[in-house]
C-alpha positions in Angstrom: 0.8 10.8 -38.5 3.7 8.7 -38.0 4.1 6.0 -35.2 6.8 8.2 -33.2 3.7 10.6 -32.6 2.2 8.4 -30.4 5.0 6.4 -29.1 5.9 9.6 -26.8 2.5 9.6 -25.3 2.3 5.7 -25.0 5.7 6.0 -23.3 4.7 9.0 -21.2 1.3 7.3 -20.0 3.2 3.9 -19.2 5.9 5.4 -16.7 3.1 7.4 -15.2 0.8 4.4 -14.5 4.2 2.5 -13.4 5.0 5.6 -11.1 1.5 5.3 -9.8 1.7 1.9 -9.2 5.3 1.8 -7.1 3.7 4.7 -4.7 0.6 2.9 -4.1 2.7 -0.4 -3.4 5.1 1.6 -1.3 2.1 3.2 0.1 0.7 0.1 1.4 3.7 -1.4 2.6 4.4 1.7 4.8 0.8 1.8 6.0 0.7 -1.8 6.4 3.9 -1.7 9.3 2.3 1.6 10.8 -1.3 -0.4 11.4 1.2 -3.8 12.9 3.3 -1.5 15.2 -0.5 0.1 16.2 -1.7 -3.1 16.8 1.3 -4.4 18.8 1.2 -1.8 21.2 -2.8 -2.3 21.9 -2.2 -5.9 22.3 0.8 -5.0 24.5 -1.4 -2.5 26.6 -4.1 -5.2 27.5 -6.4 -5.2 24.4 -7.9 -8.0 22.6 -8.9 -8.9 19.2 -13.0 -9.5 18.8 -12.0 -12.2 17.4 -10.1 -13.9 20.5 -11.7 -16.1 23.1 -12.7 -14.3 26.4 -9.9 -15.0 28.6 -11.1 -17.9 31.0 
């Protein structure tokens, strides 16, 4: 077997695992301005973070 065997696998396996990788990045960007927008809008309706002090 010659090294151009493999090289078309290796290549093949690399742009999938690249094409993987871009969707799961784009993936998480898009999710990632779905869950800000969310939380705007609960903030914006009167909802607080646990995390915030208790109004005073």
């Amino acid at each position: 077997m010659n090294a151009h065997d493999y090289s078309t696998f290796v290549l093949a396996a690399y742009g999938i695992s690249a094409l993987v990788l871009a969707l799961v990045g784009f993936w998480l960007v898009v999710d990632a301005r779905a869950r800000r927008r969310e939380l705007q809008g609960l903030e914006a309706g009167g909802a607080r973070r646990r995390s915030a002090a208790p109004p005073r």
